[in-house]
N, C-alpha and C positions, 0 to 999 in steps of 0.2 A: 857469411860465407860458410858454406858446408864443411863440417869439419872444426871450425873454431871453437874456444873452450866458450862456457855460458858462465857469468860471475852473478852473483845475487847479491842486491842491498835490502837492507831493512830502512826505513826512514823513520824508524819510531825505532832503538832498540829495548827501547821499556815495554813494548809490545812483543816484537822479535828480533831474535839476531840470527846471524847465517854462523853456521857451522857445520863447517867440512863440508859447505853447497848445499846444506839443506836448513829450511826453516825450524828456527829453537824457539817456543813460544815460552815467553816470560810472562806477559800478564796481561789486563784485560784492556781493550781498548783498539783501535787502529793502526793499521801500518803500509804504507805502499809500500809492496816489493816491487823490484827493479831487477828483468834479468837483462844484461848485455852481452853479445855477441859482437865483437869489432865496433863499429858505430849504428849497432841496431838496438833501440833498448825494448821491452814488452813490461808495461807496468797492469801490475793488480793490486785492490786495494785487501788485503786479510784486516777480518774480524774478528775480533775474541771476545768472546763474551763470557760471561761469569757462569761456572761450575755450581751445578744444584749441591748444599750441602745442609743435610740433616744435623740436627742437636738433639736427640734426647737423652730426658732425665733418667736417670736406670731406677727399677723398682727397690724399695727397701721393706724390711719388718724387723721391727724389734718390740723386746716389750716393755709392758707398759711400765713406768716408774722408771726407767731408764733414757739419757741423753740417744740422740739423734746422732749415728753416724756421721762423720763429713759426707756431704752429696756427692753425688760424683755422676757424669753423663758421658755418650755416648756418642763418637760422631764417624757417620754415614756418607762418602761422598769426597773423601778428600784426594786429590790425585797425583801425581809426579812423586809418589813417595812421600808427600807432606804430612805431618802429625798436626795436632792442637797448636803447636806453639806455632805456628804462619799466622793465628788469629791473632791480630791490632788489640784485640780486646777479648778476654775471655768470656765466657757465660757468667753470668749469676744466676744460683738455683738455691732457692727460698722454698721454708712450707709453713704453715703455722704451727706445727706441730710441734711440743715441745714434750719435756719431762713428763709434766703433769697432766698431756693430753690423756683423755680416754680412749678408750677400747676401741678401733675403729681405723678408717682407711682417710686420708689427708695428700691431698695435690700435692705433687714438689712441684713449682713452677719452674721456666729456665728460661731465658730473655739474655737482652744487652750484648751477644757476641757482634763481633767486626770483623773483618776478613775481607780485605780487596777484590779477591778474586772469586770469590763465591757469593752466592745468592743463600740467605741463610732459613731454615724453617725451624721450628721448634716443635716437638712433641714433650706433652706433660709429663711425667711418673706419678708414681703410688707410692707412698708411705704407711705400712699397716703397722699399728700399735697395737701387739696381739696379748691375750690373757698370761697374766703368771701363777703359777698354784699356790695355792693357799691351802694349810694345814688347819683341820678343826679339831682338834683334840678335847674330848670329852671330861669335865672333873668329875673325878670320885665324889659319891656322895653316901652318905650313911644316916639311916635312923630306926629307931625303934617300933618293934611287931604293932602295927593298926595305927599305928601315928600317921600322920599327912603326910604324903612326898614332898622331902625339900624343896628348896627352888633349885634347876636344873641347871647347870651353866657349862660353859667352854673355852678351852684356852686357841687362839691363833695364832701361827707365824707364816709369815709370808707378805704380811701389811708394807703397801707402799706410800707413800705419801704422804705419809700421817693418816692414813684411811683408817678405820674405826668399824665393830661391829653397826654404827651407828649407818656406813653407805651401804650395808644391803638392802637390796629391793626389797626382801623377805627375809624377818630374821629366820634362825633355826628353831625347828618342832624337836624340843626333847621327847622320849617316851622311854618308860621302864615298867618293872613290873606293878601289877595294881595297889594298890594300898593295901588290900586283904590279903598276900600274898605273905605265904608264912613266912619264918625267920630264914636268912640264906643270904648268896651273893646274885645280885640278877646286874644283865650288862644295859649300859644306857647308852642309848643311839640317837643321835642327832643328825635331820635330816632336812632337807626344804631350804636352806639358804639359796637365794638369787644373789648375783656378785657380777656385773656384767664383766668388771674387768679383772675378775679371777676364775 
């Protein structure tokens, strides 16, 4: 009858429920709605289907000879106001990279989340384990007018790992003044170290 109120059922309310005469979608799956009028009903069946939701792993850098941050990732897609905690199962994000990795860039991966309602994708991250400086400090060395040049040597700090002048790619070229060079103070320069991870 023209004029009569219209009431709504949900027949799933794990799917949806009526409130205040309008449909509240709760989660994913089927529901026939049921509108009646006096003894007229009009059924449809509402589908809900799962919300696209991104995971990725956020970028990191640190350096080298030092622990890995906790990971931590990033999520894209979640709706009604929801956070991380709706997921059944959070992420795990793994990388190989550890204290002792070298100089360079390392996948976090991220996997394993759960989530009823959403369809879940994953994008990787980066992990860059960047150079640390390294101090070469030159020793003093002295000797007598026409005598041979010493041997040349250097002190380091900044060594991680146990590293050693032993991991350069290229030790260091001393040079100073020639051996014929009369009596005086002359400076000694040390150059040419390769160090990938300093």
């Amino acid at each position: 009858t023209s004029g009569s109120p219209i009431t709504y059922t949900s027949a799933t309310p794990a799917v949806a429920t009526i409130v205040a005469g309008k449909i509240h979608i709760v989660g994913v799956g089927t529901s026939v709605i049921t509108a009646t009028s006096n003894s007229t009903n009009l059924q449809q069946t509402l589908t809900v289907t799962r919300a696209p939701l991104t995971i990725t792993a956020n970028d990191q850098t640190r350096p080298y000879g030092s622990n890995n941050s906790p990971l931590t990732a990033n999520f894209t897609g979640l709706v009604n106001g929801e956070t991380s905690a709706v997921l059944t199962t959070q992420p795990t994000l793994t990388t190989v990279a550890n204290n002792r990795s070298r100089v360079g860039t390392y996948p976090i991966s991220v996997n394993g989340a759960a989530a009823a309602n959403y369809t879940i994708t994953y994008v990787a991250g980066t992990l860059t384990v960047a150079q640390v400086p390294l101090t070469v400090t030159v020793n003093n060395a002295s000797k007598n007018y026409g005598a041979a040049t010493p041997f040349l040597s250097a002190s380091y700090s900044g060594f991680q790992n146990g590293d050693t002048p032993g991991n350069f790619t290229t030790q260091p070229t001393f040079s100073t003044a020639p051996v014929t060079a009369a009596a005086g103070t002359y400076p000694i320069t040390a150059s040419g170290i390769v160090a990938p991870n300093y």
